[in-house]
N, C-alpha and C positions, 0 to 999 in steps of 0.2 A: 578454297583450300584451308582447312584447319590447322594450325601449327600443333605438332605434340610436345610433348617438354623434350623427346629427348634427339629432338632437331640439333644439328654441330653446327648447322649456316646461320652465321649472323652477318649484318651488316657494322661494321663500328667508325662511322665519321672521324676521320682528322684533320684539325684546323690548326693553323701558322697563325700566332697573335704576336704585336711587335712588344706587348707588355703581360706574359703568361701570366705572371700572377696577380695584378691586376683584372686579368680577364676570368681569373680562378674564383676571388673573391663576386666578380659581377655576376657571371654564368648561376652562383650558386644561390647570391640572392635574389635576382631577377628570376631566373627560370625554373628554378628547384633542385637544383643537382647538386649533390653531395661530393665529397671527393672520397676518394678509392685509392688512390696511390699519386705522389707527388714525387718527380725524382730531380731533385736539385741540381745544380750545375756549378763547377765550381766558385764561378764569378758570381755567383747567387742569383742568378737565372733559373730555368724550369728546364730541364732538359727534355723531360716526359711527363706529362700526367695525366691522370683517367679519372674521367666524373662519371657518377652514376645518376640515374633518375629512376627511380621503379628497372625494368627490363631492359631500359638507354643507356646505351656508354658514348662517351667522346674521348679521343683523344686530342692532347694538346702539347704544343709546345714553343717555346719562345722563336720567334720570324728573324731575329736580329742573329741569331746563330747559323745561318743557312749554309755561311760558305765553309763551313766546316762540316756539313751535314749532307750527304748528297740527297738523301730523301729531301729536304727542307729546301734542296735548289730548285725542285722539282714544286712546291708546293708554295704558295705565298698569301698571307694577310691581305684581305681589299686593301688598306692602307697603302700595299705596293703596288695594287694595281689599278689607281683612280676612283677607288672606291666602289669598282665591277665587280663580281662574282662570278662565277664558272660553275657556281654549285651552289641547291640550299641544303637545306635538314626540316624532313617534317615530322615533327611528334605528335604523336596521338596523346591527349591527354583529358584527364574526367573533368573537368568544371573550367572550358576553356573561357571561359567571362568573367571569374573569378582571378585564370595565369594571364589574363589579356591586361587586367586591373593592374595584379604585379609588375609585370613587366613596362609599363605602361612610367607605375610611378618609380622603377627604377631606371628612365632614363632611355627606354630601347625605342628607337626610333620607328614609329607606327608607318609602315609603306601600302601594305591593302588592310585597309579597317575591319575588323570583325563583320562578318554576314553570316547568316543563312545561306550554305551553301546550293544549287540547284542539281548537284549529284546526292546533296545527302549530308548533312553535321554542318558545324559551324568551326569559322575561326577565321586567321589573321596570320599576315606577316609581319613581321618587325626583323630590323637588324642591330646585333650587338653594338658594345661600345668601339668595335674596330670593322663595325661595316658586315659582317657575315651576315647574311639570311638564311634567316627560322622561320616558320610555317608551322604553327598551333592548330591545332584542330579536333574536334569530334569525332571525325569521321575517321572508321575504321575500316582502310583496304582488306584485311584480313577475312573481317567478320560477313 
């Protein structure tokens, strides 16, 4: 299936961090994402925010505000849950040996090492500074 530009269905990932903006400044050096919109909180927390990458978005927002947040009761940081996951995120991205290096020396915890995949492209998982699992790769389901 070809996607056309003027597709409406996206998918847009949201993650619970117990320190957003900590994880705003890591996200963007580590893995390339830019930010798009940050919505402060009054106690100088992240109420909401959205990173961009190329065509990627993420949303995010501080995990310590939950009980005020029914979506956020509903969603939680590995931090709250043993350090488990329930979910990754996989990006496609061009020169993954290159974001593997990055992410590598900022600290992202390497869990399957870059290979040659045996369906096709190359990459790796790593999880952020709060534990979420990313999945880097070449390999384009799309194409």
């Amino acid at each position: 299936m070809e996607l056309s530009n003027d597709m409406k269905t996206r998918i847009v990932p949201s993650l619970r961090y117990q320190d957003c903006r900590q994880a705003i400044d890591w996200l963007c050096a580590a893995f390339g994402f830019e930010q798009q919109l940050i919505v402060p909180s009054e106690d100088g927390g992240i109420t909401h925010a959205q990173l961009v990458c190329g065509m990627a978005m993420i949303m995010l927002g501080d995990g310590h505000r939950d009980d005020d947040d029914p979506f956020g009761q509903l969603n939680k940081s590995p931090l709250q849950l043993d350090g488990y996951n329930t979910a990754g995120v996989y990006m496609i991205v061009e020169d993954v040996d290159a974001h593997y290096e990055k992410a590598r020396a900022a600290g992202a915890a390497i869990v399957l090492d870059i290979v040659d995949q045996g369906y096709g492209g190359r990459g790796y998982t790593c999880k952020d500074l709060e534990g979420h699992l990313w999945s880097f790769g070449s390999y384009d389901p799309w194409a």
